[in-house]
C-alpha positions as CSV (number, residue, x, y, z in Angstrom):
1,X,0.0,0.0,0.0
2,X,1.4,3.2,-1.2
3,X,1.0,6.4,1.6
4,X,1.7,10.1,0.7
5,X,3.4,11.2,3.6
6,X,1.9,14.6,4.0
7,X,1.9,18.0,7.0
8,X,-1.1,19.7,6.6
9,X,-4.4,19.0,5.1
10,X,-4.5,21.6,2.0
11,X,-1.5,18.8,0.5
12,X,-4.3,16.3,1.1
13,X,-6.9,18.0,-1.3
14,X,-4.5,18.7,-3.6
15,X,-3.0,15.3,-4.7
16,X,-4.2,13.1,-7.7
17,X,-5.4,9.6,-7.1
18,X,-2.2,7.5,-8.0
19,X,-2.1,6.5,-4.2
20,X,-3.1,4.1,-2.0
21,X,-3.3,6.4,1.5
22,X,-2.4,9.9,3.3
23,X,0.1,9.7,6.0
24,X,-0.4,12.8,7.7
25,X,2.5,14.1,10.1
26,X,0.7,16.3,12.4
27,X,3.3,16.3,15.3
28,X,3.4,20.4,14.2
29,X,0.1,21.2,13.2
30,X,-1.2,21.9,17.0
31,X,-5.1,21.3,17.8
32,X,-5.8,19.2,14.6
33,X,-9.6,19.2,13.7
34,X,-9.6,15.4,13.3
35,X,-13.2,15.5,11.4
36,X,-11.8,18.0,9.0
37,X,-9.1,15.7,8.1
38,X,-11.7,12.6,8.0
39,X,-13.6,15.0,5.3
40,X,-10.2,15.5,3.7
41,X,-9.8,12.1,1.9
42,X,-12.0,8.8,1.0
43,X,-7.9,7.0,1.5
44,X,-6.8,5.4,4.9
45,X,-5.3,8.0,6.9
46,X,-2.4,7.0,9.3
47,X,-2.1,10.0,11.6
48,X,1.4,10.3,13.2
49,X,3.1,12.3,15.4
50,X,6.8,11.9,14.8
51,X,9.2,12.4,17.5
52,X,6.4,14.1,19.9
53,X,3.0,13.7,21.9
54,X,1.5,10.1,22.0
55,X,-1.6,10.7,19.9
56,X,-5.0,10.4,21.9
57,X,-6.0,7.3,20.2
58,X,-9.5,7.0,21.2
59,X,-10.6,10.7,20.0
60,X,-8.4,9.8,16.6
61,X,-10.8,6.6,16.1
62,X,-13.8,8.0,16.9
63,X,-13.4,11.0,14.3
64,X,-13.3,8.0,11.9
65,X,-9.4,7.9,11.2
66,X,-8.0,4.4,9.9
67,X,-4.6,3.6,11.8
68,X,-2.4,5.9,14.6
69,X,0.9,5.6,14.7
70,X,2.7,4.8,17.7
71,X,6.4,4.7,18.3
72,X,7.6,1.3,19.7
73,X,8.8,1.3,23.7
74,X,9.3,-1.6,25.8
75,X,5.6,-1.6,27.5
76,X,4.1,0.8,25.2
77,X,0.1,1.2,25.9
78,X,-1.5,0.0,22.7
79,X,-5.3,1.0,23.2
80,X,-6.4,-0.7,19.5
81,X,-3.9,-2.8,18.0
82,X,-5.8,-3.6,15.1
83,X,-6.2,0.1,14.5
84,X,-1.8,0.7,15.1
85,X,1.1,1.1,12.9
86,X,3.4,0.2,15.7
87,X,6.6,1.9,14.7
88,X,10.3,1.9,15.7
89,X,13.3,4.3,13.6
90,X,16.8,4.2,14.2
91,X,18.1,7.0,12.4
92,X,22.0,6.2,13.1
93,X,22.3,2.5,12.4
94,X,20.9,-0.8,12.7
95,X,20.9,-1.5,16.5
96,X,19.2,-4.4,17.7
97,X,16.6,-4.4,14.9
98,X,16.3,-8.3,14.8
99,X,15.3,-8.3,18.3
100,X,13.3,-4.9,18.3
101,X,11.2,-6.2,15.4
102,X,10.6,-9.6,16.8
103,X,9.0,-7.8,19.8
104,X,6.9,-5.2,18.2
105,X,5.5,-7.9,16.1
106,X,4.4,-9.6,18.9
107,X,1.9,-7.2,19.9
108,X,-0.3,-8.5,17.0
109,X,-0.8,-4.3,15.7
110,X,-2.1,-4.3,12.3
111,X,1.0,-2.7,10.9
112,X,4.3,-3.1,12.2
113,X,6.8,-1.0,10.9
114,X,11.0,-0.6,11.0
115,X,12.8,1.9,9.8
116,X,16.7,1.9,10.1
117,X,19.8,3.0,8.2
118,X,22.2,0.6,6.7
119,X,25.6,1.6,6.4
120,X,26.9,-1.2,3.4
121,X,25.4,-3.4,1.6
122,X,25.0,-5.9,3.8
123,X,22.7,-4.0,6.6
124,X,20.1,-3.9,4.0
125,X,20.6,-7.5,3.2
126,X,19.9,-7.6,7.3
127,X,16.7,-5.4,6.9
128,X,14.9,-7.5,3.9
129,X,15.5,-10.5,5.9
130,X,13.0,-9.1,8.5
131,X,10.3,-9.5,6.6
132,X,7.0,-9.9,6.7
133,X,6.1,-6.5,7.8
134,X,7.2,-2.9,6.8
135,X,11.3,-2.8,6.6
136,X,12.3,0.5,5.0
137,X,15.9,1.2,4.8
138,X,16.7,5.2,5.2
139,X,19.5,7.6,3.7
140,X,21.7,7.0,0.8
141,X,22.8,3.5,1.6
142,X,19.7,2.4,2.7
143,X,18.2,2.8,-0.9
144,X,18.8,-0.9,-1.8
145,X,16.2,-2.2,0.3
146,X,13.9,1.0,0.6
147,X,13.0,0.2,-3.5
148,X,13.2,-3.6,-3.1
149,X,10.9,-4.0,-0.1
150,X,7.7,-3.6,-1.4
151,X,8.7,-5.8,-4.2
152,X,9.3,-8.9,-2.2
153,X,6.1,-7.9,0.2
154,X,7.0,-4.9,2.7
155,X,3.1,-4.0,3.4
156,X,3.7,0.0,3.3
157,X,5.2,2.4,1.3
158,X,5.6,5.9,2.8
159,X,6.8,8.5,-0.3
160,X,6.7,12.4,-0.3
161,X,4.4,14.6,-1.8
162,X,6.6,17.4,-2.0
163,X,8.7,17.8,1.3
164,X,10.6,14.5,2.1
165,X,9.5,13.2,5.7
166,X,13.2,11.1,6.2
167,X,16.6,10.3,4.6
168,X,16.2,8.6,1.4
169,X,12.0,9.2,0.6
170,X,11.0,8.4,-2.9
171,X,9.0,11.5,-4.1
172,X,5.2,9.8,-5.1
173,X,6.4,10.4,-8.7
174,X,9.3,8.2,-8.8
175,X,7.7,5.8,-6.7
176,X,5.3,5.5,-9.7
177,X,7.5,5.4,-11.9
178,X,9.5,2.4,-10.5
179,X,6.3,0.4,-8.9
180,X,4.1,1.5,-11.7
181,X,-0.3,1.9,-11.6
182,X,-0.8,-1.7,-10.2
183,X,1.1,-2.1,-7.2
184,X,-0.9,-4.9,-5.8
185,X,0.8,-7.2,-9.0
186,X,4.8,-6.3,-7.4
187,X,6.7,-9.4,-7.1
188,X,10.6,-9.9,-7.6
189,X,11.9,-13.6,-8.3
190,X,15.1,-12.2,-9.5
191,X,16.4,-8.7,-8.2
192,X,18.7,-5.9,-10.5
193,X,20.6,-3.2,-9.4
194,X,22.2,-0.4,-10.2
195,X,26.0,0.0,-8.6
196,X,28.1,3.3,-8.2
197,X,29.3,5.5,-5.1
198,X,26.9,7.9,-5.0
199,X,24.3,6.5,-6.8
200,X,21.0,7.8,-5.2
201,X,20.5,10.0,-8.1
202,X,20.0,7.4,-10.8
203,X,17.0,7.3,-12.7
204,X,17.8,3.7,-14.1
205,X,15.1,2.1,-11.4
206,X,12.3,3.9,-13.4
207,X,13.7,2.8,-16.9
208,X,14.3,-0.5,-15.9
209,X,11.2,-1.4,-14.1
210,X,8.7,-0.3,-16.4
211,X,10.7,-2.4,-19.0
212,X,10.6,-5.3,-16.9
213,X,6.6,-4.7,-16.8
214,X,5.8,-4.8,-20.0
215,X,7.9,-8.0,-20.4
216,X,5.4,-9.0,-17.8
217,X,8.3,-10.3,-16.0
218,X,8.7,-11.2,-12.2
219,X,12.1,-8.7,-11.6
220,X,13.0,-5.9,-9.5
221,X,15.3,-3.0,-9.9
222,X,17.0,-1.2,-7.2
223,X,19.7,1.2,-6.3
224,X,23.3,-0.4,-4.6
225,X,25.0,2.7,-3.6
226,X,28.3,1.5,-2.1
227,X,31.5,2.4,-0.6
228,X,33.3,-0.4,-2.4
229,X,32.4,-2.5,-5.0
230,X,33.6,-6.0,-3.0
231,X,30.2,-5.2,-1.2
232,X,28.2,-6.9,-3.6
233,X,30.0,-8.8,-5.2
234,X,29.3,-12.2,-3.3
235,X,25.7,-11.4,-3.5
236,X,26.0,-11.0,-7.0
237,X,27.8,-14.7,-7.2
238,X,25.0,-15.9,-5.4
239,X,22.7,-14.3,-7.4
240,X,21.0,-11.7,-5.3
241,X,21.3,-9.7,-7.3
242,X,21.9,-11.4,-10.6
243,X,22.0,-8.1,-12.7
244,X,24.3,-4.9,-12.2
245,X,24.0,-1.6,-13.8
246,X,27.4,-0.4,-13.3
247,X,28.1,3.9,-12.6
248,X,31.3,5.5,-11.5
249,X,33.2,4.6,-10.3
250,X,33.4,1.0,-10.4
251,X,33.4,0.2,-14.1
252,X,37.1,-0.4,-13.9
253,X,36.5,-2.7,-10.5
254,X,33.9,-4.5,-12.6
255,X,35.8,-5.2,-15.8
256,X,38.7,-6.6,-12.8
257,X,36.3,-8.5,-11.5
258,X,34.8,-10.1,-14.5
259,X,38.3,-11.2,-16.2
260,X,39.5,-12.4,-12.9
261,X,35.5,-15.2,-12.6
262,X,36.3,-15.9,-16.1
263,X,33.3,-14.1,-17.3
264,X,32.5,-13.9,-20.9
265,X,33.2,-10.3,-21.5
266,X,31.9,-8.4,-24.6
267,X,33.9,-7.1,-27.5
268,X,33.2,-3.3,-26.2
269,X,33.9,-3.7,-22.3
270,X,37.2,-5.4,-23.9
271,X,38.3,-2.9,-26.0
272,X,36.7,0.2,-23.4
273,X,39.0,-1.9,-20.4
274,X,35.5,-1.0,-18.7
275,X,32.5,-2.8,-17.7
276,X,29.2,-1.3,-17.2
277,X,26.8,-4.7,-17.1
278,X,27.1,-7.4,-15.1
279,X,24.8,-10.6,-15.2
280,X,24.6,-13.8,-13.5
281,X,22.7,-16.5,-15.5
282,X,23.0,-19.4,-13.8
283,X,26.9,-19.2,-12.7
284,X,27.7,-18.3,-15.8
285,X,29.1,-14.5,-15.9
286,X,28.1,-11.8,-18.8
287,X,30.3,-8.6,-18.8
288,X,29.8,-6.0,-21.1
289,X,30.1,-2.2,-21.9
290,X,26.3,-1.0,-23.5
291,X,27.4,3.0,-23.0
292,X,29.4,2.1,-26.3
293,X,25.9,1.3,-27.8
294,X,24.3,4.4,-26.1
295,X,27.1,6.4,-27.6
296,X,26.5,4.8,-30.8
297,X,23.0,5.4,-30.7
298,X,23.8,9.7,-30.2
299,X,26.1,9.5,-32.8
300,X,23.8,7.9,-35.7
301,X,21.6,11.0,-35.1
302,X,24.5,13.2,-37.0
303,X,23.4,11.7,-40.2
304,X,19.6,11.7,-41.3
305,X,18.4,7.8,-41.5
306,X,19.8,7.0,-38.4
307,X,22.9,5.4,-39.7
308,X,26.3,5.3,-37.5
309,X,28.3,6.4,-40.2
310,X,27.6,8.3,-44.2
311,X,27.4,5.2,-46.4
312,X,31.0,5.0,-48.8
313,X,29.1,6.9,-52.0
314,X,28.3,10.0,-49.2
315,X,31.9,9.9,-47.2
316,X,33.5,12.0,-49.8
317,X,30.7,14.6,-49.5
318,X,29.9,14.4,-45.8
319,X,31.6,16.6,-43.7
320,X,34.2,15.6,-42.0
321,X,33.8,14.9,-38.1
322,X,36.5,15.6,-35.7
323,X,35.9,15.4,-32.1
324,X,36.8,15.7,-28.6
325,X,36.3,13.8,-25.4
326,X,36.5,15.6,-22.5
327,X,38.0,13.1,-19.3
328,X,39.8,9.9,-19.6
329,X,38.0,7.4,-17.3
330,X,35.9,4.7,-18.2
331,X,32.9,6.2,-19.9
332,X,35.5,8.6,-22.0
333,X,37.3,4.8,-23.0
334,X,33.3,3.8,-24.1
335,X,32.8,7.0,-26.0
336,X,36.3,6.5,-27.7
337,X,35.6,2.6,-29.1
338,X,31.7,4.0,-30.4
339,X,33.7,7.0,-32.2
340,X,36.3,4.7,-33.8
341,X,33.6,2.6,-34.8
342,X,32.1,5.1,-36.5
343,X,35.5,6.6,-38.3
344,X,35.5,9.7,-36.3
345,X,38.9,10.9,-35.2
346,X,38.9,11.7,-31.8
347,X,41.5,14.0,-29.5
348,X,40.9,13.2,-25.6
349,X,41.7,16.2,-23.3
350,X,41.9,15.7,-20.0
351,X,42.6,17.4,-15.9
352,X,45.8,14.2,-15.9
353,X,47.7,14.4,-18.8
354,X,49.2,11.6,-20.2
355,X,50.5,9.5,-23.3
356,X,47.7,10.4,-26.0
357,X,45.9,12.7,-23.8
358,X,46.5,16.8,-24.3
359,X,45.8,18.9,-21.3
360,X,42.8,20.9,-20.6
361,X,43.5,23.9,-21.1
362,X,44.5,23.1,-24.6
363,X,40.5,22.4,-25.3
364,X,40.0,25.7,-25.7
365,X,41.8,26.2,-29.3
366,X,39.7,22.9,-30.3
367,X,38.0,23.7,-33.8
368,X,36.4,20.4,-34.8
369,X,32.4,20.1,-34.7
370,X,31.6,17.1,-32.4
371,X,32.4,17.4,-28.4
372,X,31.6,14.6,-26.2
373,X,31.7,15.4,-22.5
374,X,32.7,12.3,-19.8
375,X,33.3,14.4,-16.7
376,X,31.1,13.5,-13.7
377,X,28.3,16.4,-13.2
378,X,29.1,18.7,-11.0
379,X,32.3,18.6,-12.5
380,X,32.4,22.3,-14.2
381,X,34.7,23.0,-17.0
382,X,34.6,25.7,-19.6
383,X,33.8,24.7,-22.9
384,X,34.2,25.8,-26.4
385,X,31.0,26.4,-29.1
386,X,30.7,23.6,-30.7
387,X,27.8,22.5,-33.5
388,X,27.4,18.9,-31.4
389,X,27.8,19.0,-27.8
390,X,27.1,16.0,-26.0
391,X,26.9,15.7,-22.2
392,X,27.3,12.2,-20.6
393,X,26.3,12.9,-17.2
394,X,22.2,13.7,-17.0
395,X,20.1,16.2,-15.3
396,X,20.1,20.3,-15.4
397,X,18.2,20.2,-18.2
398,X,21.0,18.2,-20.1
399,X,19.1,16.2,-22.8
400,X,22.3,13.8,-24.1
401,X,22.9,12.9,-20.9
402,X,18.9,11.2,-20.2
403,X,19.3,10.2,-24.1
404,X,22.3,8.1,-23.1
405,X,21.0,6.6,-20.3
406,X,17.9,5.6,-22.5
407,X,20.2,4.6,-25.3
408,X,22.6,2.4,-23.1
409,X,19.5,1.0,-21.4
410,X,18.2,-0.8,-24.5
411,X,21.2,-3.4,-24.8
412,X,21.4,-3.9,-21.0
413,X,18.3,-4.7,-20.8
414,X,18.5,-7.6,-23.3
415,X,21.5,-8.8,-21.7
416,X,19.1,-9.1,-18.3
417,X,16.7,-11.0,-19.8
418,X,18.9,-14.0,-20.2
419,X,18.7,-14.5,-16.7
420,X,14.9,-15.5,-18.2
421,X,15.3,-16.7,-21.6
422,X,18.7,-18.1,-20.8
423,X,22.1,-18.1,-22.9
């Protein structure tokens, strides 16, 4: 069940009907007119009061609100646990949660709900293993099982409206973007993930998930954001996950890892020394570079029909394309192998220089006509006009960047279907 977590009741009127519930958090609101918020909705209403008074239960009831939420004590009064969301948060760790969960769940409330923040990859392992229940992992790290939980039966789903309620809170958009209009069909027999140090940003859960919908598959995919990539790495040998979507700034730790398990590594991650896809099919390990094929994809759109590259009878007359790769790490290695593919001479300018790469500051007095920008965003640098401009990092309004992602997407997701359709 999907709640908007909301904090006053003019948020309530104003949202659409792609939820399930209002959570209202009313712990600042003063003397709430209980009625008024009854009159508010036709959804279940949890009324909370985070982090302050213990709400008067009986008056909440008899306005005709669904469920109170009531932070978990030892010996906490529970006047109507089937009326409860008995609730514990830990908002610095994962103390005691095995035993703290086993004990609220004993009081037989008709939602019993833990909150916690992992710290690596394996707390959240920790926190799905809780389950049944509500297990919802906060913060950055705690992203892994926050998305997955609903998919392998967490009962609620909190997610913001507009102001986020705790670390890590999906915004109700992306939450429908990833769980899609019917929730009630979520199921995961195989789990996906994207990898990278930060990687909370990523919008790959809603591309990936809505593909794995209409393949009217059982899959999930989540967000692994990690302090080192040996994290996950067992898991993924076990299979849990059995796909990675790999980000900065591991695709040089995958490509390691996959020639060291004997993987069968793709042509591009080969000649990119990178690895961006990782699956599992049965013990048997698929590495690969698809950012080659997203660049591939931009590329084909300099040249009406689509086509990578002017056919022979057109190369004399095309113009010719020279270009320039801003950075050197692994997604500048991906954007170099689409480029030679396609015959375009590239020049690679770079912070480090290095054999084969020019400084930085030399881009500047660069007068080709294509420039292909690796460096993380955030990462400012000045850049010359040029008539195609293409940003690999997404967001500010940056359209190559989402096309990329989109582009890339494609091929990985092919390659995580064989974990379904098999070699």
């Amino acid at each position: 069940m999907l709640f908007v977590t909301v904090f006053d009741l003019e948020s309530i009127r104003a949202l659409q009907e792609h939820h399930d519930g209002i959570e209202l958090r009313a712990e600042n609101l003063g003397e709430l007119d209980l009625h008024a918020l009854r009159a508010a909705t036709a959804k279940p209403v949890i009324l909370t009061y985070r982090g302050s008074r213990v709400p008067d239960v009986g008056r909440a009831l008899d306005a005709g609100i669904d469920y109170v939420d009531v932070e978990w004590q030892d010996g906490v009064e529970i006047a109507a646990p089937e009326r409860t969301v008995l609730s514990h948060h830990d908002y610095e760790g994962m103390r005691d949660v095995e035993a703290i969960f086993a004990k609220m769940r004993a009081r037989g409330c008709a939602f019993t709900k833990l909150a916690a923040t992992p710290r690596n990859f394996a707390d959240n392992e920790r926190l799905l293993r809780l389950l049944p229940g509500t297990v919802i992992g906060m913060g950055e790290r705690g992203l892994y099982s926050r998305i997955l939980a609903p998919f392998l039966g967490s009962e609620l789903v909190f997610v913001a409206a507009n102001t986020i309620a705790a670390p890590g809170q999906l915004t109700l958009e992306r939450a429908l973007a990833i769980y899609g209009a019917e929730r009630s069909t979520l199921e995961a027999e195989r789990v996906f993930a994207i990898v990278g140090n930060p990687a909370g940003h990523s919008l790959s859960p809603t591309i990936h998930n809505a593909l794995f919908r209409e393949k009217g598959v059982a899959a999930a995919y989540t967000i692994a954001s990690i302090e080192s990539f040996d994290e996950i790495t067992d898991a993924f040998l076990r299979g849990e996950p059995c796909g990675l979507s790999v980000t900065a700034p591991f695709k040089g730790d995958a490509f390691a890892f996959a020639v060291s398990r004997g993987a069968s590594v793709g042509e591009n991650a080969l000649r990119a020394r990178a690895v961006n896809t990782l699956v599992n099919v049965r013990g048997t390990i698929i590495a690969d570079n698809t950012d080659v094929d997203g660049f591939a994809a931009l590329l084909s759109s300099l040249w009406s029909g689509g086509r990578s590259r002017p056919p022979a009878a057109e190369a004399a007359a095309a113009p010719q394309v020279r270009a320039a790769v801003v950075g050197a790490g692994a997604t500048a290695r991906a954007a170099l192998v689409a480029l030679e593919d396609a015959g375009i001479p590239a020049t690679v300018f770079n912070r480090t220089v290095r054999e084969g790469v020019r400084p930085l500051a030399d881009l500047a007095s660069f007068d080709g006509n294509l420039l292909i920008n690796t460096l993380p965003g955030g990462v400012e640098v000045a850049l010359p006009p040029c008539e195609h401009v293409i940003t690999a990092a997404y967001g500010g309004g940056n359209t190559s960047g989402l096309a990329l992602l989109h582009a890339q997407a494609k091929r990985q997701h092919q390659l995580f279907m064989k974990v379904f359709d098999g070699l």
